[in-house]
LOROSE-405586 format. One record per residue (C-alpha): x, y, z. Coordinates in steps of 0.02 Angstrom, whole numbers, plus 50000, padded with zeros to 5 digits. Each point is the difference from the previous one (the first is absolute). Layout:
% LOROSE-405586
@east: X, north: Y, up: Z
...
This chain:
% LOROSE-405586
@east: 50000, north: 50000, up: 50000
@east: 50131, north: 50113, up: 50028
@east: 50100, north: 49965, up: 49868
@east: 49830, north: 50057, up: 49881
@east: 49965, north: 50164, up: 50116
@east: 50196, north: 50052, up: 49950
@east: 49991, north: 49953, up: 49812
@east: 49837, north: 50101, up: 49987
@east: 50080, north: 50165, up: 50073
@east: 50163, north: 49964, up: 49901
@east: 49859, north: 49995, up: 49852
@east: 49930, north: 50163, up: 50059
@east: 50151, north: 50082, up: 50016
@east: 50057, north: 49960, up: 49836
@east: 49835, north: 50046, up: 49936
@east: 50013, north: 50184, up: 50085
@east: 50166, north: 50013, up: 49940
@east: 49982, north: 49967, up: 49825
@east: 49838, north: 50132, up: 49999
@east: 50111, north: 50126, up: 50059
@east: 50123, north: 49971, up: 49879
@east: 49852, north: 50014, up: 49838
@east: 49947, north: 50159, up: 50089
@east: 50192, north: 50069, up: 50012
@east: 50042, north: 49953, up: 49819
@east: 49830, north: 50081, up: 49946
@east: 50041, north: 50134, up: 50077
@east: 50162, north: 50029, up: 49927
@east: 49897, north: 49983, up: 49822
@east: 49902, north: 50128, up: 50037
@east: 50155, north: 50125, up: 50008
@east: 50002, north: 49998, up: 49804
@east: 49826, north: 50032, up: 49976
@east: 49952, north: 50151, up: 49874
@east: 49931, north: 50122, up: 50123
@east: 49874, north: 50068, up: 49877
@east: 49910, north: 50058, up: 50167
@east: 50032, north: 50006, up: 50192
@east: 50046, north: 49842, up: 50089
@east: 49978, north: 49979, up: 50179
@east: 50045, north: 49846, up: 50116
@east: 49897, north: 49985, up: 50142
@east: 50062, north: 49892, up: 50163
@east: 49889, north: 49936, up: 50118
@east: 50060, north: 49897, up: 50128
@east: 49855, north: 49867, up: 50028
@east: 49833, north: 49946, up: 49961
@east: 49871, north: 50063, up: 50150
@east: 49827, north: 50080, up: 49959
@east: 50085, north: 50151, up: 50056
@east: 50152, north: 50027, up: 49882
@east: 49873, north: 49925, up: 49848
@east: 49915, north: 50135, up: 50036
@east: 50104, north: 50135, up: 50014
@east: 50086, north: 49939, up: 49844
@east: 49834, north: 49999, up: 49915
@east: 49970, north: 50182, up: 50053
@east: 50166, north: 50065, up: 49941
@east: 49968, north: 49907, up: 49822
@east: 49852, north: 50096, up: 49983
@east: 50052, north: 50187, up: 50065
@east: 50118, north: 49990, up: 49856
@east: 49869, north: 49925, up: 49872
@east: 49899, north: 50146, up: 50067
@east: 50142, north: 50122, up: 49964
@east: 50021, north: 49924, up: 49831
@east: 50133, north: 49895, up: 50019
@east: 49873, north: 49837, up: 49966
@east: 50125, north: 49830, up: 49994
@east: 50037, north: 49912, up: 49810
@east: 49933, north: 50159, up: 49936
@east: 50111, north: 50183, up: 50053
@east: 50093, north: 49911, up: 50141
@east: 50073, north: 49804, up: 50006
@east: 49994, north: 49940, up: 50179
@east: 50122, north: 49862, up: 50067
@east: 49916, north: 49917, up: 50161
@east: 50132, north: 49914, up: 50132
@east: 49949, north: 49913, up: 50155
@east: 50125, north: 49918, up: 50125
@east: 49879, north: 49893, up: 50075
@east: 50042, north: 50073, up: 50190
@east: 50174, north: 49949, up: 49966
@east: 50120, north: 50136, up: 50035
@east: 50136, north: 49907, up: 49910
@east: 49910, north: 49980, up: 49857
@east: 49939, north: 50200, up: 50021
@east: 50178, north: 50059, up: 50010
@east: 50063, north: 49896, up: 49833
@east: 49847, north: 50068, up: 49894
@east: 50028, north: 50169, up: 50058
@east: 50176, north: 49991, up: 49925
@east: 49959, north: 49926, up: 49823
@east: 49840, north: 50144, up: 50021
@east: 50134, north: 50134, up: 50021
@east: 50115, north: 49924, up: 49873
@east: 49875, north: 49999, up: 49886
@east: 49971, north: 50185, up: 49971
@east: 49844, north: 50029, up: 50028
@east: 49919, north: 50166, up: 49965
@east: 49916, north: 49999, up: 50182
@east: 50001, north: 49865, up: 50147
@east: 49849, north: 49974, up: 50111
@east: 50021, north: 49921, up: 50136
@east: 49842, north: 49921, up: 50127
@east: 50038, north: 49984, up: 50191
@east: 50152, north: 50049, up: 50118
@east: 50095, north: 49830, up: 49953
@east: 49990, north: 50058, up: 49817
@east: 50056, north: 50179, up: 50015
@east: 50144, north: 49925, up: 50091
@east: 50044, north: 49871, up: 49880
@east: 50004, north: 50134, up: 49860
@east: 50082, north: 50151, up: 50088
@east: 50116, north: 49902, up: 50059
@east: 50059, north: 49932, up: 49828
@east: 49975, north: 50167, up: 49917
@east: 50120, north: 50104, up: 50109
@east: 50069, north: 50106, up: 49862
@east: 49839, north: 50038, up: 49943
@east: 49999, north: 49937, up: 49837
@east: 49787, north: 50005, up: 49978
@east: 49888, north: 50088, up: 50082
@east: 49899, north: 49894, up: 50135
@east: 49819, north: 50025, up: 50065
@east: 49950, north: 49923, up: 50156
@east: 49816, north: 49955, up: 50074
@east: 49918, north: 49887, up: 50148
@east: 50146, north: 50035, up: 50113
@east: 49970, north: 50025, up: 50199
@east: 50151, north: 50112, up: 50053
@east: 50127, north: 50071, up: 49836
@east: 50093, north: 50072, up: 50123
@east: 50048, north: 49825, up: 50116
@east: 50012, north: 49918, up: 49808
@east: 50207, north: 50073, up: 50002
@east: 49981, north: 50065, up: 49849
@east: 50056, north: 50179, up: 50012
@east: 49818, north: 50065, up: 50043
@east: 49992, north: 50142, up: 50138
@east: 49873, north: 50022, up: 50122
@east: 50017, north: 50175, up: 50028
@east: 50021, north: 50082, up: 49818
@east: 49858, north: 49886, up: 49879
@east: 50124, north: 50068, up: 49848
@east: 50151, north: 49931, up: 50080
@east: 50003, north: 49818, up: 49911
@east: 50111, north: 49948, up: 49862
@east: 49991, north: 50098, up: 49851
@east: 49952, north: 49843, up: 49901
@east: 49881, north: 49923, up: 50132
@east: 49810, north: 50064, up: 50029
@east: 49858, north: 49933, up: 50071
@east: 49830, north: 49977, up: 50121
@east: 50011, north: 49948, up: 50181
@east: 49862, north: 49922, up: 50101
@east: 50030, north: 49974, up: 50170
@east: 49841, north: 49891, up: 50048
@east: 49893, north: 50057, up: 50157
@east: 50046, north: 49902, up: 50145
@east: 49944, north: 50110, up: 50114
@east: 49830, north: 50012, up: 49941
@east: 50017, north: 49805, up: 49993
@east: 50039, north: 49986, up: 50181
@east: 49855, north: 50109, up: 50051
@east: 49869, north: 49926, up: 49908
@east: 50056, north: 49828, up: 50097
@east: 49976, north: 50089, up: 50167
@east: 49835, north: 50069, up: 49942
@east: 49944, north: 49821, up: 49970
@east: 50073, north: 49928, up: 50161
@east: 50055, north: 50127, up: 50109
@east: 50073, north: 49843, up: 50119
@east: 50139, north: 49985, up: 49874
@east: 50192, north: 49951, up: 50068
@east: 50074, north: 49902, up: 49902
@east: 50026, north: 49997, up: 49801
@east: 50090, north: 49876, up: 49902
@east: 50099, north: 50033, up: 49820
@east: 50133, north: 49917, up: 49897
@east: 50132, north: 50082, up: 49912
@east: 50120, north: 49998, up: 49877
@east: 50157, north: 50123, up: 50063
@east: 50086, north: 49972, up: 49818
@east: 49828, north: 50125, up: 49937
@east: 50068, north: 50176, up: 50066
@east: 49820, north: 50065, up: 49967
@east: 49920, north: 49836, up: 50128
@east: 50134, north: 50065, up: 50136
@east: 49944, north: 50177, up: 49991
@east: 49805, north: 49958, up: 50008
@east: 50064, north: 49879, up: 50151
@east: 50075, north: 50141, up: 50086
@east: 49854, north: 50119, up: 49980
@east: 49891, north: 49873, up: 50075
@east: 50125, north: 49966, up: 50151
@east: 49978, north: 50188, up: 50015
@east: 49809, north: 50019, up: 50016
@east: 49973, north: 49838, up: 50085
@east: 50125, north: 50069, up: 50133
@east: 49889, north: 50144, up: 50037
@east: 49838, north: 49887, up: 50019
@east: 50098, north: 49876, up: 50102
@east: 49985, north: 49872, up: 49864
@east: 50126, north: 49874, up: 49999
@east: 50058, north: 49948, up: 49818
@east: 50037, north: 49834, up: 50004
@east: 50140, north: 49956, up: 49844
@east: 50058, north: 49874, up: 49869
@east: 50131, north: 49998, up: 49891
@east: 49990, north: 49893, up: 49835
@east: 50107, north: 49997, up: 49825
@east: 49864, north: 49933, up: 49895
@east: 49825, north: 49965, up: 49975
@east: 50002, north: 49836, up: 50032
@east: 50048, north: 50028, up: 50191
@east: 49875, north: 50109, up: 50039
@east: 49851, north: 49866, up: 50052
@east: 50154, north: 49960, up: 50141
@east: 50029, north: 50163, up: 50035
@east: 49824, north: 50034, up: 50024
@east: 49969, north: 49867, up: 50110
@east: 50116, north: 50037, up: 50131
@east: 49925, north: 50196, up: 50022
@east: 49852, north: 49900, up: 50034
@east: 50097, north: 49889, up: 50134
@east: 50065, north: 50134, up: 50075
@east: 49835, north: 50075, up: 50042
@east: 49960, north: 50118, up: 49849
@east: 49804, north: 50053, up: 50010
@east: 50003, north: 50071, up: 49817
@east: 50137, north: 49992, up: 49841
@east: 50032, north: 50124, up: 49877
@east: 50047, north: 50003, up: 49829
@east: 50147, north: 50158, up: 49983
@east: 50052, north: 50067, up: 49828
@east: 50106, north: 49822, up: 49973
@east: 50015, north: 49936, up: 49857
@east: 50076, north: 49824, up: 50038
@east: 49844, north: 50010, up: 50144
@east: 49871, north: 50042, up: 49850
@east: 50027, north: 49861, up: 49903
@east: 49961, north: 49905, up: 50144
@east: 49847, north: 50087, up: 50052
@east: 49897, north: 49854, up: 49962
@east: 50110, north: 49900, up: 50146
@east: 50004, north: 50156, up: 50111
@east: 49800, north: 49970, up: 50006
@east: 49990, north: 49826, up: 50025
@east: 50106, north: 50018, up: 50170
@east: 49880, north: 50127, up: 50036
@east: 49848, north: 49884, up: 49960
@east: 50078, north: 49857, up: 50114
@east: 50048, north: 50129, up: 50136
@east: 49810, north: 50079, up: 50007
@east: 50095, north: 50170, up: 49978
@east: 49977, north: 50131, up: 49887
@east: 50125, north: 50046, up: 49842
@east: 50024, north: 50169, up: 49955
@east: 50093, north: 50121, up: 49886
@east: 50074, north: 50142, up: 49904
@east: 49991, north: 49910, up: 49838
@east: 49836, north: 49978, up: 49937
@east: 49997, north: 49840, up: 49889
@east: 49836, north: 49886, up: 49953
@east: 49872, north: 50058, up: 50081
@east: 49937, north: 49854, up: 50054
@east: 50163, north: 49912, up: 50046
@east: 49947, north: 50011, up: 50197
@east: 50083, north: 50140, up: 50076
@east: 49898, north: 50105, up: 50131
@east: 50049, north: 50151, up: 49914
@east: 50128, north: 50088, up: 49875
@east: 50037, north: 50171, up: 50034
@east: 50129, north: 50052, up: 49852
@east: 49993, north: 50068, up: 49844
@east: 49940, north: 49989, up: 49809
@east: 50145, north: 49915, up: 49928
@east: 49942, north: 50034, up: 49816
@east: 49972, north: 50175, up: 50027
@east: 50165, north: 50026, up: 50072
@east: 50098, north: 49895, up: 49845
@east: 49873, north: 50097, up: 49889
@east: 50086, north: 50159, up: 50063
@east: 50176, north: 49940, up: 49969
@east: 49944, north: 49970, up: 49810
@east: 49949, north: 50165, up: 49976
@east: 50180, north: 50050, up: 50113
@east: 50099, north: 49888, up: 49861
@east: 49883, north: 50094, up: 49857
@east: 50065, north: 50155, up: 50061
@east: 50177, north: 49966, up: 49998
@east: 49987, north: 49902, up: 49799
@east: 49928, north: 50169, up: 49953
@east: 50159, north: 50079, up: 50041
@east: 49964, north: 50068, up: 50183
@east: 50167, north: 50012, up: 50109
@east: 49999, north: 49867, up: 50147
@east: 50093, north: 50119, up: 50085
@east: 49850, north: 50137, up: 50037
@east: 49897, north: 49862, up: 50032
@east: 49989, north: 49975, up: 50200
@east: 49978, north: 49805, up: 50099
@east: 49815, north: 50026, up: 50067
@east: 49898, north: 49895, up: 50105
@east: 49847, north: 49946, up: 49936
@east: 49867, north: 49870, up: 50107
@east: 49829, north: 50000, up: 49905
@east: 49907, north: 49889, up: 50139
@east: 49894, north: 49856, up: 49968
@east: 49914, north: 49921, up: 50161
@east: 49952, north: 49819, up: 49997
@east: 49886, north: 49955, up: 50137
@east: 49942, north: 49799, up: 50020
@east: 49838, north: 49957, up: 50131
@east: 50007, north: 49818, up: 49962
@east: 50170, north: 50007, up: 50081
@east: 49939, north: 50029, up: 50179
@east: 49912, north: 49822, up: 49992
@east: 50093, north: 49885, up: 50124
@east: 50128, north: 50123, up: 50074
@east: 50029, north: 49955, up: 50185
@east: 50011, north: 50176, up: 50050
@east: 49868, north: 50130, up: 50003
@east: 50056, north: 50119, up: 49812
@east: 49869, north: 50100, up: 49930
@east: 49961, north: 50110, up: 49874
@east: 49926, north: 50182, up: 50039
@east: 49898, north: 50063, up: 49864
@east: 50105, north: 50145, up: 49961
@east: 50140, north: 49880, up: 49941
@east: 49858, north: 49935, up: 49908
@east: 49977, north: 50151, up: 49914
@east: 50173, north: 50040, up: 49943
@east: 50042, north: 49850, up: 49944
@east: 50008, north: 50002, up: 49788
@east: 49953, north: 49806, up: 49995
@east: 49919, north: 49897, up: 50124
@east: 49986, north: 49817, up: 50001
@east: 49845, north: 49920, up: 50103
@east: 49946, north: 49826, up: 50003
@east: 49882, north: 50048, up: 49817
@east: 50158, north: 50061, up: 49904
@east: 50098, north: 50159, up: 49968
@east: 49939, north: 50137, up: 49992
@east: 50084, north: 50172, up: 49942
@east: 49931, north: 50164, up: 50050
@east: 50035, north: 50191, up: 50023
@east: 50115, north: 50033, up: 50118
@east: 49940, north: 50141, up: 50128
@east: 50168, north: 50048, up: 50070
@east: 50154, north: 49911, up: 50052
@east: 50095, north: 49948, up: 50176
@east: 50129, north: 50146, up: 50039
């Protein structure tokens, strides 16, 4: 038996390997391609709802600014797969290949590219990152113009705050919270620390797990619940939001709730998601990389924070819990979807948590 488990990851290894290598070579192709019209590669580090989405958006703010792909634009489409590895050798071969613009879609990506376009060979657009200024890129905090002349983009640092608070307002008993964490995801560490923060001043107690992959997150998971968590949330991780799926299931087993700052299915069983509109915010860093084809200088263009919020709120979640959560009406009411035991619904938002 275990001589089959180790030939079939030496087969999936090989396998991986050899599709990185197609990718590579293709991408060296593509540096002799006529450029009869703009060509853009695009990086996006893995396949969540979230990043999909965000890619999506971005796709479209430059379709919408007439730079529609096959036709006045020709789009090349990476992803890494969550591998950072993989990430940091397409990001090479993207830079090598001279593209007219590179987009990049989460912190991990905008690392992976900076970092392998140092002198600043192409102009690079960033979207769906937490914190540009913890990415080590060369972004200031202070001065949104102070970033490298070749490197622009949208920030948006997810509400954990708000998050936090709307967990209290449903079960004001609250003391202990549960989350998993990759520290190799500088934009996980910084929503981590916020939340260490805020939970500090409500007397909280953030209760923390480490892992390196998706795969040991259902373990990580677990032991928050062993070591007493009454609720787990789902931080701006990627390596975590891959995983939501497991991330729910300890949940389900634990009679706790799941929450989070990255809204995903609505339907997938968290209590709530309190984060933003992931399309909206890569449909913003289209129309950013429009700007900059159409001969705008990155350099005038400032790093701003954007956090269009979308509220997911889910009754049939509250079944079984073994504490007393609740939902007061005006969550209710400023929640953009909510999921009851007949469906989900979406509806006018009156206002938002602040």
């Amino acid at each position: 038996m275990r001589f089959v488990v180790k030939r079939l990851f030496l087969g999936l290894a090989l396998i991986i390997s050899a599709s990185a290598a197609l990718l590579l070579s293709d991408l060296g192709r593509r540096k002799a391609e006529a450029r009869s019209v703009p060509h853009i590669g695009l990086l996006q580090h893995a396949s969540t709802m979230l990043l999909d989405e965000g890619t999506r958006g971005a796709i479209d703010g430059l379709a919408e600014n007439g730079f529609i792909d096959g036709k006045t634009i020709a789009i090349n489409m990476f992803n890494a797969q969550g591998d950072i590895s993989v990430g940091n050798s397409i990001a090479k071969e993207m830079v090598n290949a001279r593209y007219d613009l590179l987009l990049t879609m989460s912190t991990l990506s905008l690392q992976a590219v900076a970092n392998a376009n140092r002198n600043g060979k192409t102009v690079q657009v960033f979207g769906l990152v937490a914190d540009p200024v913890v990415a080590g890129v060369g972004i200031s905090r202070n001065n949104p113009l102070n970033h490298p002349p070749n490197l622009v983009g949208i920030g948006s640092f997810l509400p954990v705050q708000d998050a936090f608070r709307i967990a209290r307002e449903m079960f004001p008993s609250l003391k202990r919270v549960g989350v998993a964490w990759n520290p190799a995801e500088a934009n996980s560490r910084a929503f981590v620390e916020k939340a260490r923060e805020v939970c500090q001043g409500w007397s909280i107690g953030v209760l923390e797990a480490n892992v390196e992959n998706s795969n040991s997150v259902l373990e990580a998971e677990d032991s928050l619940v062993a070591r007493g968590a009454e609720a787990l949330w789902i931080g701006g991780d990627v390596t975590v939001s891959v995983a939501a799926d497991s991330v729910v299931l300890v949940g389900r087993r634990a009679l706790i709730p799941v929450f989070s700052i990255t809204p995903g299915r609505p339907d997938r069983g968290t209590l709530f998601d309190y984060g933003a509109d992931f399309y909206q915010i890569g449909k913003q860093t289209g129309e950013l990389a429009s700007r900059i084809l159409r001969g705008s200088d990155p350099t005038q263009i400032p790093v701003r924070n954007e956090i269009p919020i979308h509220f997911v709120v889910n009754t049939a979640a509250l079944k079984g819990l073994k504490q007393q959560w609740r939902i007061p009406d005006d969550i209710l009411r400023r929640a953009n979807v909510v999921v009851d035991e007949t469906g989900i619904h979406n509806q006018t938002v009156v206002g938002q948590a602040k």
